[in-house]
C-alpha positions, 0 to 999 in steps of 0.5 A: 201133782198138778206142774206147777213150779212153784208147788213143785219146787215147794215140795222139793225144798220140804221133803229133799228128793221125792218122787213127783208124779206128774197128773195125767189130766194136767199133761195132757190137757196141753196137747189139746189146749195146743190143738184149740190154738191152732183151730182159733187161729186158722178158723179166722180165716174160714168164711163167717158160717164156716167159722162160727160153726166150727168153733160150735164142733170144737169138742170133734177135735178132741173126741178120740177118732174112734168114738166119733159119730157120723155127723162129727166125722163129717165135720171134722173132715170139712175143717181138716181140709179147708187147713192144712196146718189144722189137719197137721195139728189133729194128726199130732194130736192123734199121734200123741194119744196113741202114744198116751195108749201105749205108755198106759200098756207098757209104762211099767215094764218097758219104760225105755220104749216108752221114753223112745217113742215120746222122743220121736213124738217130740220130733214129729212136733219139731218138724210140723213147725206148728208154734202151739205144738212146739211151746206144748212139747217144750213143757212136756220136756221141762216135765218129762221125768215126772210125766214118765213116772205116771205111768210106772206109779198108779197114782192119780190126782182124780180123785181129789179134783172130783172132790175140789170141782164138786166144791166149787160148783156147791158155793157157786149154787149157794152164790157163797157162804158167809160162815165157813163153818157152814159152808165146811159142814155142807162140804162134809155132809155132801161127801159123807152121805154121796151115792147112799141114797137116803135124804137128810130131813 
């Protein structure tokens, strides 16, 4: 499930004891969200030129270091030096994907590492300071059990969020649907026939 409280403690209250499985989409996402809240903050302080173009090459911040090309990694170096507390940030960003890496490897079979490490992640966050980073981990810690329970269960939400994204952006070119029925019937025709490559007179 996505963490929302409200769904979780809905679950628990229909079903007793499951287990829930935190996506990995949703918990990760405030790792990052946490690293554009930094850039946001400290780019105010950037001269004009350098602040609108920086919020132009915020996806160089998210990017993985390794797929980065030249000009990316040109930018995301001037940024990361003119704010100390944005190359901290990036560095925690860094440090929580290989994290992320390693759990994916070795979740199953040596979940106790696993926990051990997030826990000096945790720790690293604490010590940085950085308000975002902090409320970010807080969740992360509010959620912990079910986030560690993705990595031992192959479950994920993608599938259904591909499907619910493809819904909506199939109303939003219809500008709506005045009849469900229809709209209904356009849904399942699209997903029926997705990927045949034939057409429909």
């Amino acid at each position: 499930m996505d963490m929302s409280q409200s769904f979780k403690a809905a679950v628990q209250s229909a079903l007793g004891r499951p287990v829930i499985i935190a996506d990995r989409f949703h918990f990760c996402r405030y790792i990052h969200w946490a690293l554009d809240g930094v850039r946001r903050r400290c780019q105010q302080s950037f001269h004009d030129y350098d602040r609108k173009k920086c919020k132009r090459m915020k996806h160089v911040f998210h990017k993985s270091s390794t797929k980065l090309n030249e000009e990316e990694r040109w930018h995301l170096q001037r940024y990361l030096e003119m704010s100390k507390e944005l190359r901290r940030a990036y560095e925690l960003k860094e440090a929580y994907q290989a994290w992320f890496s390693h759990a994916k490897e070795k979740g199953t079979h040596q979940m106790g590492e696993v926990k051990e490490e997030l826990h000096e992640f945790y720790e690293l966050v604490r010590r940085s300071e950085i308000p975002e980073m902090n409320k970010a981990i807080k969740t992360l810690q509010n959620w912990q059990t079910e986030i560690l329970n993705s990595f031992i269960y192959p479950y994920s939400n993608g599938f259904l969020e591909g499907i619910n994204n493809s819904t909506k952006v199939l109303k939003r070119n219809a500008f709506g649907f005045r009849s469900f029925d229809r709209f209904r019937a356009k849904i399942l025709l699209t997903h029926q026939y997705k990927g045949i490559g034939v057409h429909i007179g």
